[in-house]
C-alpha positions in Angstrom: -3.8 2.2 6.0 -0.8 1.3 7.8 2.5 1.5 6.5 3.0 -2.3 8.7 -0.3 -3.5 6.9 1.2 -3.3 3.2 4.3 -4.5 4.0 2.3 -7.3 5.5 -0.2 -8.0 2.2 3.4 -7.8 0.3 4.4 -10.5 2.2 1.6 -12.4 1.9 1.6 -12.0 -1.8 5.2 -12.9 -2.1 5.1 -15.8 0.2 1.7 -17.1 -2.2 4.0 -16.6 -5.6 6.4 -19.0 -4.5 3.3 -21.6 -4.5 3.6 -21.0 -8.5 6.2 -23.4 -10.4 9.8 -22.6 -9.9 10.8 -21.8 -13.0 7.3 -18.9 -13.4 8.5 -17.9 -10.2 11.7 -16.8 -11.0 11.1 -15.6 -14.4 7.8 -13.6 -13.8 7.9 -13.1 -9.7 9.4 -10.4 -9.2 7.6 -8.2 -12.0 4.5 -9.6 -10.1 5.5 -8.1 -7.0 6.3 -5.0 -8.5 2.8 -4.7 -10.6 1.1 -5.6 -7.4 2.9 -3.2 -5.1 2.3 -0.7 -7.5 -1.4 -1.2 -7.5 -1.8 -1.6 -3.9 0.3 1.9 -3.4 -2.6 3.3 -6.0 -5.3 1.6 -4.2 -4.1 3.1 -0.6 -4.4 6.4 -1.6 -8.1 5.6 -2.2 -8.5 4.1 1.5 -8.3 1.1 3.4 -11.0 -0.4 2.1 -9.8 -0.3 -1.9 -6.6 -1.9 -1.2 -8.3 -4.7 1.0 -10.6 -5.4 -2.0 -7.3 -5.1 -3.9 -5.4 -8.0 -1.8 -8.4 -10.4 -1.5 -8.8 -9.8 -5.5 -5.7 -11.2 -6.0 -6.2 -14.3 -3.1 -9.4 -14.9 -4.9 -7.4 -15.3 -8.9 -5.1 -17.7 -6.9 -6.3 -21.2 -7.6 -6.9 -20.3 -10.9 -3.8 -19.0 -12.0 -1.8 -22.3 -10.5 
């Protein structure tokens, strides 16, 4: 995977944790951008296709978790 395509999903992923409350946001955020770059670095080194599971994973928990 590109280096450009995870900086996108991190994006992404940041730019959906700001849809959470502000206060969870700021207390919880950034440890949820760390756990998820984390796992997405782990699921890269597996292919393209793990960390794209990985991402749409995480879209799909969305509406639940807000």
């Amino acid at each position: 995977m590109k280096p450009g395509t995870t900086s996108f999903f991190l994006k992404i992923y940041h730019h959906l944790l700001v849809l959470y409350p502000v206060e969870f946001f700021i207390e919880f955020g950034p440890e949820m951008e760390a756990v998820f770059s984390e796992a997405l670095t782990e699921a890269q080194q597996k292919g393209a296709g793990p960390a794209l599971i990985l991402f749409l994973r995480e879209l799909q928990d969305l509406p639940r978790s807000l």
